[in-house]
C-alpha positions as CSV (number, residue, x, y, z in Angstrom):
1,X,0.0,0.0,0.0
2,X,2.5,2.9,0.4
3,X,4.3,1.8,-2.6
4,X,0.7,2.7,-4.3
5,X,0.0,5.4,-2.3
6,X,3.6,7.0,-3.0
7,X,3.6,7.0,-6.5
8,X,0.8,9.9,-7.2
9,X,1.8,11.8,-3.6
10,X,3.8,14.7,-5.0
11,X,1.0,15.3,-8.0
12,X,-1.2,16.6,-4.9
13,X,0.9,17.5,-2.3
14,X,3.4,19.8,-2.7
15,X,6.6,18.7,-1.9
16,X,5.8,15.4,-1.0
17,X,8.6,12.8,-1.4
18,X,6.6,9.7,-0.2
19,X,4.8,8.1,1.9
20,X,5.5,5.8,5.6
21,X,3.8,3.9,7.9
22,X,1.3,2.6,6.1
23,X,-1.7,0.4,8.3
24,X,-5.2,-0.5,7.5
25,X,-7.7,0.0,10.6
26,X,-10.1,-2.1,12.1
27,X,-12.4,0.2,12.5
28,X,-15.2,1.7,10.0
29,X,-17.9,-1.1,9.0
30,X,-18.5,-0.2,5.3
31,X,-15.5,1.5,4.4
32,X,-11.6,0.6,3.8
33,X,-9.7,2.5,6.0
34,X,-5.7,3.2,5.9
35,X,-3.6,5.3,8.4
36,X,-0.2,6.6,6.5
37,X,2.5,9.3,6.7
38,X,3.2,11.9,4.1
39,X,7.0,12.5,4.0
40,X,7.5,15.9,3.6
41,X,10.5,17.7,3.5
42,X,8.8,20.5,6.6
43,X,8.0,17.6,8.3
44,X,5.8,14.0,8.3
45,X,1.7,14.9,7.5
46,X,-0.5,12.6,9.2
47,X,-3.0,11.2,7.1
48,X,-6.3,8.6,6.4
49,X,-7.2,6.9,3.2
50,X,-10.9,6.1,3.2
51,X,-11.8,4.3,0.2
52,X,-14.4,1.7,-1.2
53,X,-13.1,-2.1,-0.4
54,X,-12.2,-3.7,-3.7
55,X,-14.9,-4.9,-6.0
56,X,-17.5,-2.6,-3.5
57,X,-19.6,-0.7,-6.4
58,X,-22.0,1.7,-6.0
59,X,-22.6,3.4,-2.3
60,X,-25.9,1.6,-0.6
61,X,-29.3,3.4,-0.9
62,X,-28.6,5.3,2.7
63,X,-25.2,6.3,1.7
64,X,-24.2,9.7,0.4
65,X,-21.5,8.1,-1.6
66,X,-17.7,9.0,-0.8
67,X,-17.3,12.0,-3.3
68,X,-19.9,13.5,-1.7
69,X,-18.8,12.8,1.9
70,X,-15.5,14.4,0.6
71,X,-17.6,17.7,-0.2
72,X,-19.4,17.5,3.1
73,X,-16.5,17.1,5.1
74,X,-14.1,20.1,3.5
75,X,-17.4,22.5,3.2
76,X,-17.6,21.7,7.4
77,X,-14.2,22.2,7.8
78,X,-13.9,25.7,5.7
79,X,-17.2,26.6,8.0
80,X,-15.2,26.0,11.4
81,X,-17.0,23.2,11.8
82,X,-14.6,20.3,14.0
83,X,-14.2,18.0,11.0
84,X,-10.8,16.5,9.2
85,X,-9.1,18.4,6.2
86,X,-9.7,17.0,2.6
87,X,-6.3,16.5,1.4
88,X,-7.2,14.9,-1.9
89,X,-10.4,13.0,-3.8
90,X,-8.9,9.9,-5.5
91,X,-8.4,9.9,-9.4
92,X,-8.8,7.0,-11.6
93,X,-4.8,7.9,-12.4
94,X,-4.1,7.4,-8.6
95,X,-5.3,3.6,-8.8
96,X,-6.6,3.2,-5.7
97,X,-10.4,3.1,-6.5
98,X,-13.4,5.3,-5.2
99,X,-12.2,7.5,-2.1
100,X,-10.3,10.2,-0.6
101,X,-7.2,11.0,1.5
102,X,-7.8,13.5,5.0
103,X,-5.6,14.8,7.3
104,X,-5.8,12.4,10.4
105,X,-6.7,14.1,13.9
106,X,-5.2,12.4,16.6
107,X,-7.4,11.8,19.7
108,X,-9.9,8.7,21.3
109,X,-13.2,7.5,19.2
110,X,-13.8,4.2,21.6
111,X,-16.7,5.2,23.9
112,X,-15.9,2.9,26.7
113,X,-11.9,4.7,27.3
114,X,-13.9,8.5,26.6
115,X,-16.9,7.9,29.2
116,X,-14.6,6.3,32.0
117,X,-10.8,6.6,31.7
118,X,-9.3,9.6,33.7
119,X,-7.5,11.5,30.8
120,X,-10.8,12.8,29.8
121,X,-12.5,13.7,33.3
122,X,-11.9,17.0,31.9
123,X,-13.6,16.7,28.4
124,X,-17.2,14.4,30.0
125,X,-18.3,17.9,31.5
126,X,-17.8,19.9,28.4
127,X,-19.1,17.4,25.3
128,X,-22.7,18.2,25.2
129,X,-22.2,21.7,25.0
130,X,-20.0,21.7,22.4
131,X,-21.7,18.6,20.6
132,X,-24.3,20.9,20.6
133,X,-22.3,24.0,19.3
134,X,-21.3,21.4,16.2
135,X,-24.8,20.1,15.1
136,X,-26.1,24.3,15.0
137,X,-22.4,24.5,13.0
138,X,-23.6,21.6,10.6
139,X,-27.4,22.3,10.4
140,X,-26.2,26.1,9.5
141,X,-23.9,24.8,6.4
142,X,-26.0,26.3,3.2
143,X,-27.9,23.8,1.2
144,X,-27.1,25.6,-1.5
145,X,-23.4,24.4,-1.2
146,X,-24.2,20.8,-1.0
147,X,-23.5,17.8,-3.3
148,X,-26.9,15.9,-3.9
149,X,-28.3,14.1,-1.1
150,X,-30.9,12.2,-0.4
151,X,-34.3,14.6,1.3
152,X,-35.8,12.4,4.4
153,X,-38.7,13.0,6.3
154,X,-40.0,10.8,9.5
155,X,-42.8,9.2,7.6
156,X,-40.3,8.2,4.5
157,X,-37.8,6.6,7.1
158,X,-40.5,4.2,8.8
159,X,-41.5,3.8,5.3
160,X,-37.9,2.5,3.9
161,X,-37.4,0.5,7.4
162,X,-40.7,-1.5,7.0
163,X,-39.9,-1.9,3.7
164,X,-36.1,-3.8,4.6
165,X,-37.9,-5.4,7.5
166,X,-40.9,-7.0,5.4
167,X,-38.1,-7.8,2.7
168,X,-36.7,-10.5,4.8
169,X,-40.1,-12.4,5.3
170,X,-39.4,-13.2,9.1
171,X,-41.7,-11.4,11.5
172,X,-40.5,-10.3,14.9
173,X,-42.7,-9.2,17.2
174,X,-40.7,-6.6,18.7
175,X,-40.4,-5.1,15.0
176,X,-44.0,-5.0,14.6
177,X,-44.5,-3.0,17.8
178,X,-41.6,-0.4,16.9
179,X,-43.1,-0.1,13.8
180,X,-46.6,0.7,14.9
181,X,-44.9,2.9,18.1
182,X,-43.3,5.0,15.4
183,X,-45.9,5.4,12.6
184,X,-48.4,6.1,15.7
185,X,-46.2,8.7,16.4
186,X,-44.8,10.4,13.5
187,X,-44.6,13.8,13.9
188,X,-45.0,15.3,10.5
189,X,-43.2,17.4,8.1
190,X,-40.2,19.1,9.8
191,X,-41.0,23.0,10.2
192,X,-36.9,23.5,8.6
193,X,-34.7,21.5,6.4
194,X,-31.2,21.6,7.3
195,X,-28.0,19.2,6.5
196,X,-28.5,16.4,8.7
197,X,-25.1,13.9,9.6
198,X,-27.5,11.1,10.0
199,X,-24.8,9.8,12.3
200,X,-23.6,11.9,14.8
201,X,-22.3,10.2,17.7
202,X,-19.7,8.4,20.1
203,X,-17.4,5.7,17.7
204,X,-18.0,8.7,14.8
205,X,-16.6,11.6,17.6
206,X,-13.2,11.9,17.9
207,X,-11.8,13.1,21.5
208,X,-9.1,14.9,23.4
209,X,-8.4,15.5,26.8
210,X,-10.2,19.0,26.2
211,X,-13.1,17.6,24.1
212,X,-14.4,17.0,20.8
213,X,-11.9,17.4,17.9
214,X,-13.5,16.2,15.3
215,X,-16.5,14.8,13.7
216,X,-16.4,11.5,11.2
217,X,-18.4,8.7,9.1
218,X,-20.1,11.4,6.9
219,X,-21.5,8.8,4.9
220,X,-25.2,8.6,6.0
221,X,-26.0,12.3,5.5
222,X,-28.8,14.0,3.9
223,X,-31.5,16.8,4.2
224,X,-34.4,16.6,6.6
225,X,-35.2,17.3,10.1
226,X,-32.1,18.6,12.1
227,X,-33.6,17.4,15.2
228,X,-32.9,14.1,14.0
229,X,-29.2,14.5,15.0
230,X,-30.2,15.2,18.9
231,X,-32.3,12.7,19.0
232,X,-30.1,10.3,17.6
233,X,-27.1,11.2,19.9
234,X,-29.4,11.1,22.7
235,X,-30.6,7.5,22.9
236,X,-29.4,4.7,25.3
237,X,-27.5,3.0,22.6
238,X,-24.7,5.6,22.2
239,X,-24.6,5.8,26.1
240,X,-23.1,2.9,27.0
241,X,-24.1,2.7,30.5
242,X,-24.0,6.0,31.3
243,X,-27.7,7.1,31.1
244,X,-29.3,8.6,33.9
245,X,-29.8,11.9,33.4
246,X,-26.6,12.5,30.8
247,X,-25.7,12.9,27.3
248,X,-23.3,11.0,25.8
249,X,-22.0,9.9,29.3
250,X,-21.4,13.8,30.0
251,X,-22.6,16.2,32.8
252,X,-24.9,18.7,31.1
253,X,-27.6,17.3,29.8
254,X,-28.9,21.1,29.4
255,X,-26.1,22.2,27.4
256,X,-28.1,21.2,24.3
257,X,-30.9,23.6,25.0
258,X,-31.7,27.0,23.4
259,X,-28.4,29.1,24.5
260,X,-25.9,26.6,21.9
261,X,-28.7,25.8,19.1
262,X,-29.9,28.5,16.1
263,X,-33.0,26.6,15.9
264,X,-34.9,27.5,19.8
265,X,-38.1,26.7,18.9
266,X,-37.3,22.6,17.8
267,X,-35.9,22.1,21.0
268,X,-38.7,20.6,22.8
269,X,-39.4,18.4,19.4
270,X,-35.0,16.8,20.2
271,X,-36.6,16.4,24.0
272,X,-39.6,14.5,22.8
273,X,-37.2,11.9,20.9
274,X,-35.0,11.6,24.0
275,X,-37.8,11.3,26.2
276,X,-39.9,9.2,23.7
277,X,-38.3,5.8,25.5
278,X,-40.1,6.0,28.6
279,X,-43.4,6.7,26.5
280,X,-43.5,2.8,25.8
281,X,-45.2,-0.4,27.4
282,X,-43.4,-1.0,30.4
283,X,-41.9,-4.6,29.5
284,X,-40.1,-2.5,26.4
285,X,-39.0,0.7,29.2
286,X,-34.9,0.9,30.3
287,X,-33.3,-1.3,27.7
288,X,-30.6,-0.2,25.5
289,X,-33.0,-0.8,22.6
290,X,-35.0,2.5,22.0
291,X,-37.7,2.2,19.6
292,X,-38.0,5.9,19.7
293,X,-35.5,6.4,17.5
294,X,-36.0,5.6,13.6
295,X,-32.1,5.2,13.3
296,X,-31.8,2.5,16.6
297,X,-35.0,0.5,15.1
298,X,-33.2,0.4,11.5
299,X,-29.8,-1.0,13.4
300,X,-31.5,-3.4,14.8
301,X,-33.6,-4.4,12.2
302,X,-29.8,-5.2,10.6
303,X,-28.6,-6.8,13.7
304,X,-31.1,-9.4,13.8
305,X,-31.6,-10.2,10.6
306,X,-27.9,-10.6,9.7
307,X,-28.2,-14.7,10.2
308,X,-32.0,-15.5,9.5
309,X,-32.9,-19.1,9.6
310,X,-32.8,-21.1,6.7
């Protein structure tokens, strides 16, 4: 890999002599990702290849597709928005498929380490307010700017999870009664369409000892409902434990109210979707399975239905 990734390195930055270090990552579930050094003669540029695996075709139906995640991601980062530097969109002449190369920003994306080890004792009390201060920074990016993404609504999203979920021709009970909890529920056209990162939280967050750094996994956005994001950082699932009474493991559950967000009014609407667990049947209350959430009922629609029985 750096012997391919060195060849094309000086055509797009600068200077460039090479490349070092070259490692593939465990982590990120649908993409191929590659941790590498730029050599460089003012000094080694840390670096992340995220590309399609090979032989992956065209991005899923949910995916915004990696050129325009690319776009997303610099647009965010030109705004001020926490989010890694676009280096470089891969060219057919680079030979290394569909994908791009960002500048890697060191810090901690395992939840478990960020939520209980002492080095960030100083970050837990801070994140919600500046989690906050980042989804107002990415609901704020002009649509205008955007590459072509998918529009969602609440009713269109129970629609396409239904749809997956009757694919499979195995009916679950507990599916059925998400299902009907959230059509029952749907609250209706969105009264403002803004970006949406359709994935915004721990594992896709990366930390430092004084907070967030950056946001990653671009992938799944689109335009909709930005309360969306707060509910969906909100839900058990990404707490991992640490629920009562907390965001994200972090003191200041408050710090996502009115003073950090652009959009007052929709508060109350992100409160409803983080309160919307305890509206259940009581058998279905304090699990780490919300069906509140759209995006929690799709993952484990997925889950389930990975091994179905012959």
């Amino acid at each position: 890999m750096e012997q391919e990734l060195g060849r094309g390195v000086a055509s797009w930055c600068p200077g460039a002599t090479g490349v070092t270090g070259a490692a593939k990552l465990s982590g990120g579930a649908s993409q191929e990702t590659w941790s590498f050094d730029i050599v460089h003669p003012d000094g080694h540029i840390g670096a992340i290849l995220r590309r399609a695996p090979p032989g992956y075709g065209a991005a899923p139906s949910r995916a915004a597709g990696l050129a325009a995640e690319a776009q997303l991601m610099q647009l965010a980062y030109e705004a001020g928005v926490p989010s890694p530097r676009v280096l470089h969109v891969l060219q057919p002449r680079d030979g290394l498929g569909t994908g791009f190369i960002m500048q890697r920003v060191e810090g901690e994306t395992i939840a478990r380490k960020i939520l209980r080890d002492e080095k960030f004792a100083n970050a837990r009390p801070l994140l919600a307010r500046q989690l906050g201060k980042v989804a107002a920074g990415i609901h704020g990016l002009p649509l205008a700017k955007l590459p072509k993404l998918r529009q969602m609504t609440a009713a269109k999203e129970i629609a396409e999870l239904e749809r997956d979920y009757r694919r499979f021709e195995w009916p679950r009970p507990v599916f059925e009664l998400a299902l009907r909890w959230l059509r029952d529920r749907e609250p209706g056209p969105s009264p403002e369409v803004t970006l949406v990162h359709g994935d915004f939280r721990h594992g896709n967050l990366i930390i430092g000892p004084e907070g967030l750094r950056a946001v990653l996994d671009w992938e799944l956005a689109h335009t909709g409902d930005p309360m969306e994001d707060l509910g969906w950082v909100c839900v058990n699932s990404w707490r991992f434990g640490e629920i009562a009474g907390k965001i994200l493991g972090s003191d200041g559950h408050a710090a996502l109210g009115r003073d950090v967000l652009r959009h007052d009014a929709a508060v109350p609407r992100a409160r409803a979707i983080h309160r919307a667990r305890d509206d259940r049947p009581p058998r279905f209350r304090n699990r780490n399975r919300p069906v509140a959430a759209t995006g929690t009922t799709r993952k484990m629609i997925c889950r389930t239905n990975r091994h179905p029985p012959s």
